[in-house]
SEBATI-211184 format. One record per residue (C-alpha): residue number from 1; x, y, z. Coordinates in nm, 4 decimals, m for minus. Each point is the difference from the previous one (the first is absolute). Layout:
# residues N
{NUM,{X,Y,Z}} ...
This chain:
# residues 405
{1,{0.0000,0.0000,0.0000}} {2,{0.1349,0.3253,m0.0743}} {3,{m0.0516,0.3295,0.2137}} {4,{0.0191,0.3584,m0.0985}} {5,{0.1989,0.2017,0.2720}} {6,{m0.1697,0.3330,0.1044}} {7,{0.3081,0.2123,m0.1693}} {8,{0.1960,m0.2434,m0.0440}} {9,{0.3960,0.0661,m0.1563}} {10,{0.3446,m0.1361,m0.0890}} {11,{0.0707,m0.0248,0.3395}} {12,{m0.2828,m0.2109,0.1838}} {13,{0.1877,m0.3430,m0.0496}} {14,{0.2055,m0.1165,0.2391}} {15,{0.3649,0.1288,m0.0046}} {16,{m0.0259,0.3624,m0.2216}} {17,{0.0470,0.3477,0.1026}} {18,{m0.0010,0.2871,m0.2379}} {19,{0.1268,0.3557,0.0835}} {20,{m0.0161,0.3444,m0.2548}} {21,{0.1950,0.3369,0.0008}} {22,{m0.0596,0.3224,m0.1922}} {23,{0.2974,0.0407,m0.1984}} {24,{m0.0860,0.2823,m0.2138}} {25,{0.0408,m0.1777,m0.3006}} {26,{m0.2696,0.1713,m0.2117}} {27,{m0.2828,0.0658,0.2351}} {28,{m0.0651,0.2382,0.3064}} {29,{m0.0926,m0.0893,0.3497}} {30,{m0.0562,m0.3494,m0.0716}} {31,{0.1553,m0.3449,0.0018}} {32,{0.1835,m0.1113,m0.3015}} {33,{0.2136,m0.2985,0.1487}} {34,{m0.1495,m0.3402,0.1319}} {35,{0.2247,m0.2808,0.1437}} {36,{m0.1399,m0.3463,0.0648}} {37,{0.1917,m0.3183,0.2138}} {38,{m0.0461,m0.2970,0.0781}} {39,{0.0743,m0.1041,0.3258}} {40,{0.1744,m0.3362,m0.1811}} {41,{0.1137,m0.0671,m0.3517}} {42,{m0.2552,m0.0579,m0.2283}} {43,{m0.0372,m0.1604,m0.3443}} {44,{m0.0952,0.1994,m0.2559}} {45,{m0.1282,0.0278,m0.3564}} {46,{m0.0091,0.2972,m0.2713}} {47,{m0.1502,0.0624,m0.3258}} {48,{0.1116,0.3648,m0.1406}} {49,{m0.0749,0.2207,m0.3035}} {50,{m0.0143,m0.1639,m0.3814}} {51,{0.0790,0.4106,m0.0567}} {52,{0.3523,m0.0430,m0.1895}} {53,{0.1017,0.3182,0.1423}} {54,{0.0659,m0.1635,0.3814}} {55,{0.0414,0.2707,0.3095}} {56,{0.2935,m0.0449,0.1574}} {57,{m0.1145,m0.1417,0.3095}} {58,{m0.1632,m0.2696,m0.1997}} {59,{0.3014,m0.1066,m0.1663}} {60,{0.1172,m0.0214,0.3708}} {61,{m0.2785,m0.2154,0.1214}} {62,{0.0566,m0.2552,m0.2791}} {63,{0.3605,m0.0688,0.0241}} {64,{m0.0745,m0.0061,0.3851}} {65,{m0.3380,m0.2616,m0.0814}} {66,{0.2468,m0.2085,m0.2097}} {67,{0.2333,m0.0719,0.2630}} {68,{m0.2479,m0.1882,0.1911}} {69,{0.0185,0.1313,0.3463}} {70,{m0.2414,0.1119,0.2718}} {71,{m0.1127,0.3020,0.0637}} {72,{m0.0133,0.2155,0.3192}} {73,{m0.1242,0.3700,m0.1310}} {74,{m0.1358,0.1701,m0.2701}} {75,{0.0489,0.3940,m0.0004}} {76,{m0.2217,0.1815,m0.2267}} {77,{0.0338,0.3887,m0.1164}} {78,{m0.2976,0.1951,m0.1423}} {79,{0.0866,0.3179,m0.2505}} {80,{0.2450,m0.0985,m0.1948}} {81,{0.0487,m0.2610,m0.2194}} {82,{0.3568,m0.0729,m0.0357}} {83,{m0.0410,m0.0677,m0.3446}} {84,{0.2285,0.1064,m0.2752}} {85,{0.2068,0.1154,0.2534}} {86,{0.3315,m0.1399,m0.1588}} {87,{0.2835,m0.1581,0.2007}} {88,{m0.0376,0.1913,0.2869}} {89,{m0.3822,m0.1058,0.0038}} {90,{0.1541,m0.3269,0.0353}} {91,{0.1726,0.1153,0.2948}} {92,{m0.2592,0.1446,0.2001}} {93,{m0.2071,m0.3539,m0.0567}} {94,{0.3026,m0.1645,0.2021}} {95,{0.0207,0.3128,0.2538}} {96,{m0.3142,m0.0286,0.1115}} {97,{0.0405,m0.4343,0.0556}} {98,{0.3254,0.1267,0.1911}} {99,{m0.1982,0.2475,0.2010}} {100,{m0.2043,m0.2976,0.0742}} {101,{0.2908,m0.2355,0.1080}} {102,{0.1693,0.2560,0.2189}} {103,{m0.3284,0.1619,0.2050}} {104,{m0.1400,m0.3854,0.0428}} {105,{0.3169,m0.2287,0.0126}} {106,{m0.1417,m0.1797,m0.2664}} {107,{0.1905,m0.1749,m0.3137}} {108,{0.0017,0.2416,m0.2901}} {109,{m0.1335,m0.3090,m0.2057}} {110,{m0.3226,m0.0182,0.1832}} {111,{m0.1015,0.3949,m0.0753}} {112,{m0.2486,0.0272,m0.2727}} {113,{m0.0072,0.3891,m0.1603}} {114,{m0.3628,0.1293,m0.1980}} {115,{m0.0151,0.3674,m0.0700}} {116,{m0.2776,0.1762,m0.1922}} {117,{m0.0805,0.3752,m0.1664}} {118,{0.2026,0.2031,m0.1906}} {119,{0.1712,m0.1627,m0.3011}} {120,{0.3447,0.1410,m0.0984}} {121,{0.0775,0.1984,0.3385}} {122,{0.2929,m0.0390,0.1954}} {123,{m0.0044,m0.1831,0.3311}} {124,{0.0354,0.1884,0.3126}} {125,{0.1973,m0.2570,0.1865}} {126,{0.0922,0.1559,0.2550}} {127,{m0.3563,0.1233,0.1149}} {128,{m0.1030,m0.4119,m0.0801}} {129,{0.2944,m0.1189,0.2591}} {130,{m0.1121,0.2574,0.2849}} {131,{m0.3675,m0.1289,m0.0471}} {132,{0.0935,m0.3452,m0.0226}} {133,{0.2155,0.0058,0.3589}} {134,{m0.3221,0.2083,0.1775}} {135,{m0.2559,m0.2479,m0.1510}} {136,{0.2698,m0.2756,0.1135}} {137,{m0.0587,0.1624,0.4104}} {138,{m0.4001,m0.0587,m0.0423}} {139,{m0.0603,m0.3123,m0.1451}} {140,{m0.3537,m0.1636,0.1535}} {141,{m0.2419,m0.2424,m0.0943}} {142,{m0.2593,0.3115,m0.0088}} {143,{0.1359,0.1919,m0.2615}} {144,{m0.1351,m0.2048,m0.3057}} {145,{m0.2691,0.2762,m0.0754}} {146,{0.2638,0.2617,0.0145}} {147,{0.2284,m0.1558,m0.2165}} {148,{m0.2899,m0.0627,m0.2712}} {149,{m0.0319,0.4201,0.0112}} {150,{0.3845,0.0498,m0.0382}} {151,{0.0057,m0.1592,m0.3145}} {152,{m0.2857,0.1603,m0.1913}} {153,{0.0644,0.2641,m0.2873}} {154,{m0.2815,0.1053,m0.2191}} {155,{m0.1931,m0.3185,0.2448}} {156,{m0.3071,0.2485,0.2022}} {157,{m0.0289,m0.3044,0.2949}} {158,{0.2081,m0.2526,0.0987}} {159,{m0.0194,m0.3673,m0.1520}} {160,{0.0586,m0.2621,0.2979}} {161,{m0.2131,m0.3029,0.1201}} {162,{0.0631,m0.3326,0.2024}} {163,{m0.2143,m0.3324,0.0250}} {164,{0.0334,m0.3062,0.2364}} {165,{m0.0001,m0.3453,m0.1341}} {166,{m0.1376,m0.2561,0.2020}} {167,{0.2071,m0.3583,m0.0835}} {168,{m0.1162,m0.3399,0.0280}} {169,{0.1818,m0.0922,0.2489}} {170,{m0.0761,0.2521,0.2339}} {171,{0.2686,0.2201,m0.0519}} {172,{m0.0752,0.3756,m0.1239}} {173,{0.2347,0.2245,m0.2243}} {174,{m0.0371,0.3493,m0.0974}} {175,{0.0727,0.1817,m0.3449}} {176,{0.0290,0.3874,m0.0049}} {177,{0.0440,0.2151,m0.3137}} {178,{0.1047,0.3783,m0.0663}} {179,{0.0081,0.1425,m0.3357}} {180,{m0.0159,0.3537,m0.2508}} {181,{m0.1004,0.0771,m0.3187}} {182,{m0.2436,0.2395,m0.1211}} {183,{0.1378,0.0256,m0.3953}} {184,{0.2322,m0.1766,m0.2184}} {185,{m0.1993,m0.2922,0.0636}} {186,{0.0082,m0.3013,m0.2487}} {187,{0.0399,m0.3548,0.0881}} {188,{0.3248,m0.2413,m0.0906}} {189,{0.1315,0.1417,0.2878}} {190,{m0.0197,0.3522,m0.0240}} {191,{m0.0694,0.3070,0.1906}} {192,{m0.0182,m0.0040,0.3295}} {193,{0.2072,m0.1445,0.3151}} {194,{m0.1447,m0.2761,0.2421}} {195,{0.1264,m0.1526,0.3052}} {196,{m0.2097,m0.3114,0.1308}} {197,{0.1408,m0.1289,0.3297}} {198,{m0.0825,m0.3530,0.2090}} {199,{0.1004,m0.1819,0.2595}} {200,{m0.0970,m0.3114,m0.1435}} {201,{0.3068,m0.2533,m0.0820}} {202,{0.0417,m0.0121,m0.4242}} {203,{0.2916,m0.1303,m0.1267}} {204,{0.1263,0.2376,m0.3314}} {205,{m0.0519,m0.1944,m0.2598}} {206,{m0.3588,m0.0938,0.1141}} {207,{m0.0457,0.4049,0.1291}} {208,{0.0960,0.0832,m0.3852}} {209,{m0.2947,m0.2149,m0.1369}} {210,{m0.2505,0.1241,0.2101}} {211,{0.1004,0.3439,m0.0907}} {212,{m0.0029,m0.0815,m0.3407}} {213,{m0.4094,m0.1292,m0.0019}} {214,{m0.0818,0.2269,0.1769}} {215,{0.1506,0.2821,m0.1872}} {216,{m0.2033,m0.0853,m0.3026}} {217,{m0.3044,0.0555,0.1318}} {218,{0.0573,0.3570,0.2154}} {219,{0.2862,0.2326,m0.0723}} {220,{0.0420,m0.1288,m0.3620}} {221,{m0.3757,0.0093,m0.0356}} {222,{m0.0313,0.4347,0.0430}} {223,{0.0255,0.2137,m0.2353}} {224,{m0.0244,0.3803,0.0426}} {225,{0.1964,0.1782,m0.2711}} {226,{0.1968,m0.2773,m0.1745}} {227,{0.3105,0.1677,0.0872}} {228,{0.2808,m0.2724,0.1371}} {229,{0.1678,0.1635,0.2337}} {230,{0.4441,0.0200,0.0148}} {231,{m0.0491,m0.1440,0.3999}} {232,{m0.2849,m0.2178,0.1051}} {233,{0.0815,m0.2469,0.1838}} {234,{m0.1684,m0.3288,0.2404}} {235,{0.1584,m0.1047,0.2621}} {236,{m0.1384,m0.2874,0.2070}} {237,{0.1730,m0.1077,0.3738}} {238,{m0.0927,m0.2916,0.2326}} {239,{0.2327,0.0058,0.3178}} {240,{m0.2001,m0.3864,0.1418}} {241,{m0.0716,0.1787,0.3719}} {242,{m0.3452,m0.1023,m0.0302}} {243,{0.1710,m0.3192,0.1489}} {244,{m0.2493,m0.1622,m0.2639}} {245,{0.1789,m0.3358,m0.2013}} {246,{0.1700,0.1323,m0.3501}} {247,{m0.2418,0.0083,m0.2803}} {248,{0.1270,m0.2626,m0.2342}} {249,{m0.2375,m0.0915,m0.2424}} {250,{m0.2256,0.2678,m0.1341}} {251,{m0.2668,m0.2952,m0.0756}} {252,{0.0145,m0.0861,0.3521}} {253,{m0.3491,0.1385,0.2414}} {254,{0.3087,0.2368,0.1866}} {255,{0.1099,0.0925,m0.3688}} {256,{m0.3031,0.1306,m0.1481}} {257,{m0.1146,0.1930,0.3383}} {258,{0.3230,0.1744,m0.0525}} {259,{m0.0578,0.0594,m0.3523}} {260,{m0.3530,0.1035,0.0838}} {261,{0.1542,0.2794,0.2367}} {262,{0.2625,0.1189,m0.2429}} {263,{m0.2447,0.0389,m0.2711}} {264,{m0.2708,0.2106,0.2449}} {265,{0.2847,0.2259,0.0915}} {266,{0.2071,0.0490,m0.3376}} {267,{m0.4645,0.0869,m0.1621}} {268,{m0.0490,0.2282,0.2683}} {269,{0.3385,0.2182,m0.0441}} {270,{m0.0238,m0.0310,m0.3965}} {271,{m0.3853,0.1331,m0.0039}} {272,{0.0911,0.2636,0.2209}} {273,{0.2721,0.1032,m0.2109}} {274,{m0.2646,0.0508,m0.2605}} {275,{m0.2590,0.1441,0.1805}} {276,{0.2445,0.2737,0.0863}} {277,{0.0534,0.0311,m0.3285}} {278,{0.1029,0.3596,m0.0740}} {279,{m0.2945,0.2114,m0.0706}} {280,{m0.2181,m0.3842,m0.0250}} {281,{m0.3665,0.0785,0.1257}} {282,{m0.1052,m0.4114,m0.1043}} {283,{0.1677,m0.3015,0.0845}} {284,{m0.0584,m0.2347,m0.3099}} {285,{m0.0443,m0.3815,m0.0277}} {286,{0.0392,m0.1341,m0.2969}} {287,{m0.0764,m0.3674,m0.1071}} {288,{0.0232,m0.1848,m0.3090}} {289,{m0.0799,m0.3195,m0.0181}} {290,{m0.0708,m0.3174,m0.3007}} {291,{0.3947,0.0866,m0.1433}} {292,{0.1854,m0.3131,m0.1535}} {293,{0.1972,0.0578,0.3024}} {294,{0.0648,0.1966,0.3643}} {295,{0.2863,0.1338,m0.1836}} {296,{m0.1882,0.1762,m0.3049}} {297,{m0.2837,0.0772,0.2382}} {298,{0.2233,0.2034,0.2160}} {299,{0.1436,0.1682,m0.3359}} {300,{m0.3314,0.1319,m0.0638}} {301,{m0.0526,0.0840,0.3379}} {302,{0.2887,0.2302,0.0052}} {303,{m0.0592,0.1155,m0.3398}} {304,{m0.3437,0.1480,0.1496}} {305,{0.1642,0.1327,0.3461}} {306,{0.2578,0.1965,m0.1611}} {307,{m0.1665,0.1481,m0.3102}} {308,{m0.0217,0.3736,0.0855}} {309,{m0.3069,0.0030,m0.1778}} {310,{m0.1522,m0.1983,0.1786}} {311,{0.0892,0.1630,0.3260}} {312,{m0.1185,0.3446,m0.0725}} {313,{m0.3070,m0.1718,m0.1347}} {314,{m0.0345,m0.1456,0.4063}} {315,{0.0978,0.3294,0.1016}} {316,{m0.3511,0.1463,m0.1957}} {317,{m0.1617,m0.3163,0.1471}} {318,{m0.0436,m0.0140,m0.4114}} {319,{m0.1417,m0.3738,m0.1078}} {320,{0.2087,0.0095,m0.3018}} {321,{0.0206,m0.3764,m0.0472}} {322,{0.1568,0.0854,m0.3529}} {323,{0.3491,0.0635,0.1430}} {324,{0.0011,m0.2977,0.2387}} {325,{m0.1099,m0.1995,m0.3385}} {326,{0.2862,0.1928,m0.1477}} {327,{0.2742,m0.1382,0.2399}} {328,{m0.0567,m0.3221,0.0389}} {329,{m0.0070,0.0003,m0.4043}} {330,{0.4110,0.1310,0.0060}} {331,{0.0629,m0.1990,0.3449}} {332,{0.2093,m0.2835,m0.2180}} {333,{m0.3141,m0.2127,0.2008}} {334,{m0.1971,m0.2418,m0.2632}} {335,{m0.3180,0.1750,m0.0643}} {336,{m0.3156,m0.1048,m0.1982}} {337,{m0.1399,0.3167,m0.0045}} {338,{m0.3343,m0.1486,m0.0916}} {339,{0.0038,m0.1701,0.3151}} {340,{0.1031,0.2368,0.2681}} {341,{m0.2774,0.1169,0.2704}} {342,{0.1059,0.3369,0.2595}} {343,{m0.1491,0.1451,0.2904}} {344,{0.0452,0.2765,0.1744}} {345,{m0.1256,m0.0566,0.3724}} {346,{m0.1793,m0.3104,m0.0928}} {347,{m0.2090,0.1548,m0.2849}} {348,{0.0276,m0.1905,m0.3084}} {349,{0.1138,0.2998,m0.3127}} {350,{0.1128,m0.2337,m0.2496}} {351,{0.0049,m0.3495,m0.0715}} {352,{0.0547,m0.2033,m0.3075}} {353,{0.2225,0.3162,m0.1359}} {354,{m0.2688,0.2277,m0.0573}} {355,{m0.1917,0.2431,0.2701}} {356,{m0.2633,m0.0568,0.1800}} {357,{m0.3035,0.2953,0.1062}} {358,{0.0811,0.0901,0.3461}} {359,{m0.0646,0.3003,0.2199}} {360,{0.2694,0.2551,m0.0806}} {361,{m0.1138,0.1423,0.3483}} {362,{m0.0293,m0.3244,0.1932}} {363,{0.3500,m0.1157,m0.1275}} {364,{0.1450,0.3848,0.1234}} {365,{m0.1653,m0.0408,0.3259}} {366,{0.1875,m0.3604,0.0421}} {367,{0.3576,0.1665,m0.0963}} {368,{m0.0475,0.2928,0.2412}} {369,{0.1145,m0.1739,0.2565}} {370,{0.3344,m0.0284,0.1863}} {371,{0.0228,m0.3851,m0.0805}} {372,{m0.0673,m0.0777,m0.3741}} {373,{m0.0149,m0.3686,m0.1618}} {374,{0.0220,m0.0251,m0.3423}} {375,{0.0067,m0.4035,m0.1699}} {376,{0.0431,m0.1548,m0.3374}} {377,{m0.0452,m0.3117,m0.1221}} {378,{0.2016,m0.1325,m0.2749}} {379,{m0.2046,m0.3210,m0.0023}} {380,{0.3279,m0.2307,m0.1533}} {381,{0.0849,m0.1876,0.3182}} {382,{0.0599,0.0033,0.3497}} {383,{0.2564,0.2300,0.0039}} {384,{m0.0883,0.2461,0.2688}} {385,{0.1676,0.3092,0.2044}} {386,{m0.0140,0.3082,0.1987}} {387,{0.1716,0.2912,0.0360}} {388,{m0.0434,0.3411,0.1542}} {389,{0.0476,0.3933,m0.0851}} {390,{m0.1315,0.3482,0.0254}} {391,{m0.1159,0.2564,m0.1842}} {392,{0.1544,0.3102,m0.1173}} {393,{m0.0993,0.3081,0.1173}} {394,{0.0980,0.3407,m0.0608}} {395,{0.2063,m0.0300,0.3389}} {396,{0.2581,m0.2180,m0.2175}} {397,{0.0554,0.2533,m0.2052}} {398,{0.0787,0.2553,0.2665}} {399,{0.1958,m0.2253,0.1943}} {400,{0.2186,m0.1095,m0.2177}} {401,{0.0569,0.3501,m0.1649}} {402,{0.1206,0.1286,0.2970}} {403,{0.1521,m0.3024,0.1755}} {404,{0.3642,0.1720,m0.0096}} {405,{m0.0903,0.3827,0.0127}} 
């Protein structure tokens, strides 16, 4: 059985403690650093970017992944990116680890570095180091909500959540979960940074499946702009102080529980990345289903979510089933375009490839709404999937017009 915690965060497991600063990076009065341990090495799995232009923290991360170790800490700077920052970009992705290793006492090899913001901006190191030895002084198991804040940008509310997972033997483990995003959000990895903490026991190679499954069907399942972003990175931790027996065999009762868990926590932070979309005033689900396969059903799917068209068509609450017809038709999906049926909120518009009479009014009233469901049926197979967006508002505009003035 799994349980939602009442505010739940990265730090509600057993054996993690997060800690911020305000280093001044880019922003004001606020906190821009976050630091979260583990009370005990943990094992750890990563999926980053497909962006060919890889931050330099990220390049970090994956030579450090494909060493093998544990981890103890993951330190996390919001406003600037640290991307095409050159060789001394490089430098400040190994600073900050260092930072790490000499506040903590912990092996440089078990420091994980994200940043996020500004690309193309210089580092300021030595503001990062400062904020990295305070936040290394006030490390406690309550500061998983203020850790979730010190690492938003364009993000208006902080993404964290945590769930209990009742085993069949008895035992009980606990998954927590911080993330941002708010734009730049397209799936294969991209645009946004998550850190999903347990205390259940997971060996690596059996953590990195789990990830992987479950990946498919939240973070790489949102779309808000298309944009893949130069730093998004996943980073899953299990540090086994639940006291719980290692989870083994993902087929096992204890296996799927856990995957259960992971999945509720990785959905939760990757729709509210989208419903903080910026400017988004709807949270869209879209479904297609009868493809020749999940695969080319998701392809449609996605060809739907990120159509602008189609999103400033939401934004109107406008039933234009003609551009939803329209992408799935250029998806790459098999289509019979004779066959396909659409609805927008449940009312049938078109089926068989041609439209149907339906209440232009009545079909407004049912987009209007701060949850919209829109569904097609390619009637070819069993071939069904889901995925999630927003629309786009004039907000998006704005935002992103002014995002470094």
């Amino acid at each position: 059985m799994i349980t939602v915690l009442a505010d739940g965060h990265v730090t509600s497991p057993r054996g993690w403690q997060a800690a911020v600063a305000a280093c001044g990076i880019k922003y004001a009065h606020r906190d821009d650093l976050a630091l979260v341990v583990s009370d005990v090495p943990a094992t750890a799995a990563a999926v980053f970017t497909t962006n060919a232009v890889k931050a330099a923290p990220v390049l970090y991360d994956m030579a450090l992944m494909a060493q093998g170790g544990e981890l103890r800490a993951v330190v996390i700077n919001a406003g600037n990116a640290n991307a095409c920052t050159g060789t001394d970009g490089d430098a400040a992705a190994v600073a900050m680890a260092r930072a790490v290793e000499t506040a903590l006492g912990l092996p440089m090899n078990s420091v994980f570095v994200m940043s996020t913001g500004t690309i193309g901006v210089p580092m300021p190191v030595e503001k990062i180091v400062r904020g990295i030895d305070e936040a290394a002084r006030r490390l406690s198991p309550d500061h998983g909500p203020a850790a979730a804040r010190a690492i938003m940008t364009t993000d208006t509310r902080p993404k964290h959540c945590a769930v209990t997972v009742a085993l069949p033997d008895g035992h009980t483990i606990t998954i927590g979960g911080m993330a941002k995003g708010a734009g730049m959000i397209h799936p294969n990895m991209a645009t946004m940074l998550a850190v999903v903490t347990t205390d259940a026991a997971v060996p690596r190679a059996v953590l990195d499946t789990a990830m992987r499954q479950v990946l498919e069907v939240s973070f790489n399942s949102i779309t808000i702009d298309g944009d893949t972003s130069t730093n998004d990175t996943l980073l899953v931790m299990a540090n086994g102080m639940s006291g719980a027996p290692p989870i083994t065999d993902l087929t096992s009762s204890a296996g799927t529980a856990f995957l259960a868990g992971l999945t509720a926590v990785c959905q939760y932070l990757a729709h509210a990345i989208v419903r903080d979309g910026e400017g988004a005033t709807r949270f869209v689900t879209i479904t297609v289903r009868g493809a020749r396969s999940h695969a080319e059903a998701k392809q449609a799917a996605m060809a739907i979510a990120r159509s602008p068209l189609v999103k400033t068509a939401l934004f109107g609450a406008d039933p234009n089933w003609g551009r939803v017809l329209c992408a799935i038709g250029y998806s790459g999906a098999t289509v019979d375009p004779n066959r396909v049926v659409l609805y927008f909120g449940g009312m049938r518009v078109l089926e068989n490839g041609l439209p149907l009479p339906f209440d232009e009014r009545a079909a407004h009233t049912l987009l209007d709404v701060p949850e919209v469901i829109i569904e097609a049926d390619l009637k070819l197979g069993e071939g069904e999937a889901t995925v999630w967006t927003c629309d786009f508002s004039y907000d998006y505009v704005r935002i992103n017009a002014e995002y470094r003035t």
